[in-house]
C-alpha positions in Angstrom: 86.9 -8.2 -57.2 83.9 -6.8 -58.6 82.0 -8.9 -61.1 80.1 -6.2 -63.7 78.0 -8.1 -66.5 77.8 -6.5 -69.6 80.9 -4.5 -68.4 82.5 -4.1 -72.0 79.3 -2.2 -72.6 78.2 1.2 -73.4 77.4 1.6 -69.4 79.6 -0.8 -68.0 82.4 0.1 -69.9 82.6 3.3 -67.6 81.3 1.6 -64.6 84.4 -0.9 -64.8 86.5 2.5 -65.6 85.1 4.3 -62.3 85.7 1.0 -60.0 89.3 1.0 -61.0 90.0 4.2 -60.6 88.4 3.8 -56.7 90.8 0.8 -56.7 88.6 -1.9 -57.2 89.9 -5.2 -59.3 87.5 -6.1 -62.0 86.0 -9.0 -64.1 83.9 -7.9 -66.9 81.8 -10.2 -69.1 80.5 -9.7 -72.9 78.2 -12.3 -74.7 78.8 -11.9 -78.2 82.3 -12.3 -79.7 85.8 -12.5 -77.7 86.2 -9.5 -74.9 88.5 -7.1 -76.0 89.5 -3.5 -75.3 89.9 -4.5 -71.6 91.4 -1.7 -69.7 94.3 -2.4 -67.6 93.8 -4.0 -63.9 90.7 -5.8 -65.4 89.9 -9.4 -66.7 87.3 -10.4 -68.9 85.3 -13.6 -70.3 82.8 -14.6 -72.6 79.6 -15.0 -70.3 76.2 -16.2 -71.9 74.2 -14.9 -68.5 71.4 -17.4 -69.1 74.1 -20.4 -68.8 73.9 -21.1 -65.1 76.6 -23.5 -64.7 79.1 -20.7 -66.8 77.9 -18.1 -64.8 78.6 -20.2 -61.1 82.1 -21.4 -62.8 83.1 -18.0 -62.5 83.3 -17.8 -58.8 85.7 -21.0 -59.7 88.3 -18.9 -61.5 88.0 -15.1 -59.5 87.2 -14.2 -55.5 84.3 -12.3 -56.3 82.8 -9.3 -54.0 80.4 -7.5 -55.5 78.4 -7.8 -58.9 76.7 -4.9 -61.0 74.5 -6.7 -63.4 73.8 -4.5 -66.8 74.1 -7.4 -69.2 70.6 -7.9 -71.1 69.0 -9.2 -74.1 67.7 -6.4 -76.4 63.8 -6.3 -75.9 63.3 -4.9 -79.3 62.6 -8.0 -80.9 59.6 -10.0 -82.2 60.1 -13.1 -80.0 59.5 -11.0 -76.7 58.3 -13.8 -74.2 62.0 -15.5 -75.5 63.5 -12.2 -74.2 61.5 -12.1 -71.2 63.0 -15.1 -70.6 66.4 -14.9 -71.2 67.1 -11.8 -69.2 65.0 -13.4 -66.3 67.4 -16.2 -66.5 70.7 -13.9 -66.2 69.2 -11.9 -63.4 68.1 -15.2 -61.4 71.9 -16.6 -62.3 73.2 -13.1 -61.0 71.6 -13.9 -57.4 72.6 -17.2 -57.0 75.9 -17.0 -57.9 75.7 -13.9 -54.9 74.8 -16.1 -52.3 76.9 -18.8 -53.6 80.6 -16.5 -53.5 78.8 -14.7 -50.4 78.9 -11.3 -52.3 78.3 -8.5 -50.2 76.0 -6.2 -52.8 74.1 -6.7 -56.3 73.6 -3.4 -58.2 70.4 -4.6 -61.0 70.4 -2.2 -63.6 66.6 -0.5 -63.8 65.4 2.3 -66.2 63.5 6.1 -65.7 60.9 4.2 -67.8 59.9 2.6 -64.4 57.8 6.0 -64.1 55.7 5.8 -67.2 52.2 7.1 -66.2 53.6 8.7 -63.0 52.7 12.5 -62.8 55.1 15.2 -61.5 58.8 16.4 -61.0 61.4 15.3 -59.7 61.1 11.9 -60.0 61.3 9.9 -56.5 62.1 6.7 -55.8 59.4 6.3 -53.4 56.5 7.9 -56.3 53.9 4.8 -56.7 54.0 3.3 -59.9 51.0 3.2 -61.9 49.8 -0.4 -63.0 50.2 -1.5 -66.6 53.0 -0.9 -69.3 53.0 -0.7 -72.4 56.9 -1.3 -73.4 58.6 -4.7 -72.6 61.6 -2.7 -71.2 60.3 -0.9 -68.3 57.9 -4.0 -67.5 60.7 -6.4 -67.4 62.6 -3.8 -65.3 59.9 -3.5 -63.1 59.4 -7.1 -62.7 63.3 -7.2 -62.1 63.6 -5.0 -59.2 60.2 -6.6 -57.8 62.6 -10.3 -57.9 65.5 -8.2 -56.3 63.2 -7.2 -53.3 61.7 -10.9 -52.5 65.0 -12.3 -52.8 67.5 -9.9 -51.0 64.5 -10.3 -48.3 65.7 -14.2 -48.2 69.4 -14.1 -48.6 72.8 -12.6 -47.2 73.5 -10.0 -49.6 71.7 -6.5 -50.6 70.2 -6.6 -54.1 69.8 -2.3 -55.0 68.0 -1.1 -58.2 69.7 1.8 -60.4 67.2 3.5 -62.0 69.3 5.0 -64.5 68.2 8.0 -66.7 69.4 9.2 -70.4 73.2 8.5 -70.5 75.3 9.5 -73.2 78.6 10.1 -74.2 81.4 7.8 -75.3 81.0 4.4 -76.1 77.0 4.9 -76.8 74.9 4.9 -79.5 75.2 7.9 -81.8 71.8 8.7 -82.2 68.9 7.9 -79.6 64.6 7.4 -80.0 64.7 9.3 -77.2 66.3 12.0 -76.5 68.9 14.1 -79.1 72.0 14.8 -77.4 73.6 12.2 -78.8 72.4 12.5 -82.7 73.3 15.9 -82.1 76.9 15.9 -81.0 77.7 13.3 -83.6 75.9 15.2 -86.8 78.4 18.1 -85.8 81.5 16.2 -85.7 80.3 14.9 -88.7 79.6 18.3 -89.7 75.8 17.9 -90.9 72.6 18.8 -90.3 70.9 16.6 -87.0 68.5 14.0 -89.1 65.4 14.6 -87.4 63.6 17.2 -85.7 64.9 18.3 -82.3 63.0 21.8 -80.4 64.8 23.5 -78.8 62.6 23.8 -76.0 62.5 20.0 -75.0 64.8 18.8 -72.1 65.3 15.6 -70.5 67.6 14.7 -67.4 70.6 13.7 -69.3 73.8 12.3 -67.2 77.4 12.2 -68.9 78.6 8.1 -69.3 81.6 8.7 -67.6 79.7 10.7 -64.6 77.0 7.7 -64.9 79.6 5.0 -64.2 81.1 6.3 -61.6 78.0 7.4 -59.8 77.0 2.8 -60.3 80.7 2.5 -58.7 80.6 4.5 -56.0 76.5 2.7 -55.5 78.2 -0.7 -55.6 81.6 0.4 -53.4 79.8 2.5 -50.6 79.9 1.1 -47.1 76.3 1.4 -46.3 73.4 2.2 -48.5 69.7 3.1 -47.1 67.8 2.2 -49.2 67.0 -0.5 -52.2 66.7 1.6 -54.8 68.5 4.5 -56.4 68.0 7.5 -59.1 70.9 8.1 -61.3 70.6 11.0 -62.9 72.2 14.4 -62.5 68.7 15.9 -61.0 68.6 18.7 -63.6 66.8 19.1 -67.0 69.3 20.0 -69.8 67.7 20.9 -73.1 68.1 20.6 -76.5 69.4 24.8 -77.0 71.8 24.5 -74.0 73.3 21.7 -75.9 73.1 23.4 -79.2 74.7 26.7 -77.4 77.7 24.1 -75.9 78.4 22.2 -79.1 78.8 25.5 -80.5 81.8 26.3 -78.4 83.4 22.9 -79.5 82.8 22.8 -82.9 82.1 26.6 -84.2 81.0 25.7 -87.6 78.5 23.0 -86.4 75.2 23.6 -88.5 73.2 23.2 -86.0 69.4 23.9 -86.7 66.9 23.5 -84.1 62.9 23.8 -84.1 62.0 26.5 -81.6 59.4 26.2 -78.5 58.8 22.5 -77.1 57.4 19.1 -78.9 53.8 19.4 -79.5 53.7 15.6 -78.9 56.0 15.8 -76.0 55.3 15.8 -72.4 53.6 19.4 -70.6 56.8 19.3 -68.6 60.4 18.0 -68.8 60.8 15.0 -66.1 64.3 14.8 -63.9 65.3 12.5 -61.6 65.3 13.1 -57.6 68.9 12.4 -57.1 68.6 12.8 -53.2 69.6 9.5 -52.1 72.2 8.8 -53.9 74.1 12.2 -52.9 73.5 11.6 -49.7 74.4 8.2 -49.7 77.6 8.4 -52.0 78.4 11.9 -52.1 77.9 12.2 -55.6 78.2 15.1 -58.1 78.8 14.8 -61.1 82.2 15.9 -62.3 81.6 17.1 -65.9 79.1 20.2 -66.6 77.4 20.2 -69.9 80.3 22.6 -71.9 83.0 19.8 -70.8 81.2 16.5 -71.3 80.3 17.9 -75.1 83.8 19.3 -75.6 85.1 15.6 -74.1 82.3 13.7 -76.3 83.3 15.6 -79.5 87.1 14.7 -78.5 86.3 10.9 -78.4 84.4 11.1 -81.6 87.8 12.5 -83.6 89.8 10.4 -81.5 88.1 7.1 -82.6 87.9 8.6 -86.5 91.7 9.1 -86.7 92.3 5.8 -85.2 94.0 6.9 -82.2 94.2 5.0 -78.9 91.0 6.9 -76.6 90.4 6.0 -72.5 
């Protein structure tokens, strides 16, 4: 049984969707409020991550394998040394209940923000990392996958960071600070204008949630990974008028408006993620291209407005 924190989440709802279809059993654990929408095959509890003696009571209760740990604290707030703390906490709790069940593999979620400062394309794992950063995500993240390396090098179990790009799709946020696939799928359905400013020109490496989850499972499932850290990405830059020119196919009277050329605050070059080890290590491709994950987006979003049952 895999344990996947957070796995009623935005990510870990499709990671726990991907292990089960590979045949995995799962347990999947939400803070806030009682679990609910658990698919089929899975079970699900109320986990605060930072309570230790919750988190080990687990291992009471479910034979445990594997974990993928997703579940944080928002760092968005004003009390960030509190946050620091807590997700410090459920990351430590994560490894010792590992070697305590004798689990086999901890997937850590990390973030592309890792890269801040770092100059080039593709992205790879190996690129030094400048010092300094200047958001409390990516330094916590970087701090996290620095833990997982000291302490997989002093325990039974492999401890591998996921350095996971711009996901999007179902379950996720309708509109996103960072990149506007999202805002702009939903302001279609919706049948409006996007709300902010998107060029046309800008790009990002954008993976599809359900492509993203099962690229974790098949991370967390393989027999034998080479390496402690992986990309997860689909290696390509998609940008903002191939997504305008695929919405357009699933919702024809979108009014889409874009800004032509590229950001002049953006970056001189769109960034994507060297997804080299993790193909060669998993075999992974993603399954959707851009015209299907839109058209299966834009689905979900009518599905869930007319109330009716959606995967």
């Amino acid at each position: 049984m895999i344990l996947v924190t957070g796995g009623l989440g935005f990510i870990g709802s499709h990671v726990a969707r991907a292990l089960l279809d590979l045949g995995e059993s799962c347990l999947l654990t939400r803070h806030s409020a009682a679990p609910r929408d658990v698919p089929a095959g899975a079970a699900a509890e109320r986990l605060d991550m930072t309570d230790r003696d919750a988190f080990l009571a687990l291992g009471d209760r479910y034979a445990v394998t594997g974990i993928v740990h997703l579940a944080s604290t928002p760092l968005r707030g004003t009390d960030v040394v509190a946050e620091m703390r807590a997700n410090t906490a459920g990351l430590l709790n994560a490894f010792e209940a590992a070697r305590a069940w004798g689990v086999r593999r901890v997937c850590v979620a990390s973030t592309i923000g890792v890269y801040a400062g770092v100059r080039g394309t593709p992205l790879r794992e190996d690129a030094p990392l400048p010092p300094g950063v200047a958001h409390p995500i990516p330094a916590f993240k970087r701090s996290a996958e620095a833990l997982a390396s000291a302490i997989a090098g002093h325990a039974d179990f492999e401890a591998v960071c996921l350095r996971i790009g711009a996901i999007w799709g179902p379950r996720g946020r309708a509109e996103s600070p960072f990149f506007a696939i999202p805002g702009l799928v939903n302001a279609a359905v919706r049948g409006e204008p996007y709300p902010g400013k998107a060029y046309a020109g800008d790009g990002i490496d954008a993976l599809y949630a359900p492509d993203c989850g099962r690229a974790i499972a098949l991370l967390q499932t393989a027999e034998t990974l080479h390496h402690a850290v992986y990309n997860v990405g689909s290696g390509l830059v998609t940008t903002n008028a191939e997504v305008a020119a695929a919405i357009e196919k699933a919702v024809p009277d979108a009014p889409i408006e874009l800004t032509a050329g590229r950001s002049p605050d953006g970056p001189d070059e769109d960034y994507r993620l060297d997804v080299t080890r993790l193909r060669a290590d998993t075999g992974f491709a993603p399954a959707h291209d851009l015209d299907g994950a839109v058209a299966g987006y834009v689905a979900w979003l009518r599905g869930r407005a007319e109330g009716s049952p959606r995967r």
